[in-house]
N, C-alpha and C positions, 0 to 999 in steps of 0.2 A: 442636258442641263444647261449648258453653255449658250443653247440658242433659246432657250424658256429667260437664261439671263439678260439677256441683248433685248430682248423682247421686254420684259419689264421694265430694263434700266433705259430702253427709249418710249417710253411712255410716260401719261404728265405724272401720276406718284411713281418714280422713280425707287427702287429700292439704297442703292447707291445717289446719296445726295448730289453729288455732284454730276451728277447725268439729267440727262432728261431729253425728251423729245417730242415728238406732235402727237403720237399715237394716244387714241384713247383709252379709255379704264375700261370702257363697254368692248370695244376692241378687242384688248386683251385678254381682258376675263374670257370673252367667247370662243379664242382662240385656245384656251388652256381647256374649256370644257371640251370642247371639240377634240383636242389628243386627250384630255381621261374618257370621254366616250368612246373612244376607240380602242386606247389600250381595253376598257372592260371588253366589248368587244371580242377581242381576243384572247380573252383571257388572261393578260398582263396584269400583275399586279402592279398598284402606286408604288414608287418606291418611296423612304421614307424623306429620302432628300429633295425627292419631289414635290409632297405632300408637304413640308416644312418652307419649300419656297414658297408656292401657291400662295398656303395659309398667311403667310406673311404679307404676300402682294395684298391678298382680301384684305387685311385688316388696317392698311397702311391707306387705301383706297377708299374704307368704310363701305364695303361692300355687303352689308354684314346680311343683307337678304340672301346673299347668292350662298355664304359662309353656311347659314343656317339651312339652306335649300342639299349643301352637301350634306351636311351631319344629319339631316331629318331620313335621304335616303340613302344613309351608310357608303356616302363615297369615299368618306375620310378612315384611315385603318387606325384603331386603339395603339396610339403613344401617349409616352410622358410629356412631350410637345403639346402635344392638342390638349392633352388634360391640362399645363399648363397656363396656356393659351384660352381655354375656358372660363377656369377658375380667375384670371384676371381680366378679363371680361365683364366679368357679373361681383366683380370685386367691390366693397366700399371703395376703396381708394379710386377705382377707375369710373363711381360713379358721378365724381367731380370733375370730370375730364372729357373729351368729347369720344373716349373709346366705351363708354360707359354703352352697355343695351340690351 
């Protein structure tokens, strides 16, 4: 978890405002797909605190092709997070805002 942090928190959307670094979102994001393709691989399941950063990174990034690329082929596992994170998504409120899609 600690190096998926370091890794996000130096890239340019930063999950921790006050960090930031050269790495990119393209970067990143391929590097997180790269360990859930493997963990599946092996059989590992996401864990949930893994699954809740990603999803975080995705959506701080507007990443939201890649978000919807996992949820179409079930790489995300059914939590109250995600359902959260859906439902405000596709919200009125969020569709005044640039998270709206």
């Amino acid at each position: 978890m600690d190096l998926f942090k370091d890794l996000i928190n130096n890239s340019v959307c930063p999950l921790d405002k006050n960090m930031g670094g050269p790495l990119k979102v393209r970067y990143v994001c391929a590097v997180i797909l790269e360990f859930i393709r493997c963990i599946y691989e092996n059989g590992i399941p996401l864990q949930p605190q893994q699954q809740t950063l990603f999803l975080g990174f995705l959506l701080l990034a507007k990443e939201y092709a890649l978000l919807h690329q996992m949820l179409q082929f079930h790489v995300c596992n059914d939590s109250l997070e995600l359902a959260k994170i859906l439902v405000t998504l596709g919200s009125k409120a969020a569709s005044s805002t640039a998270t709206y899609y």
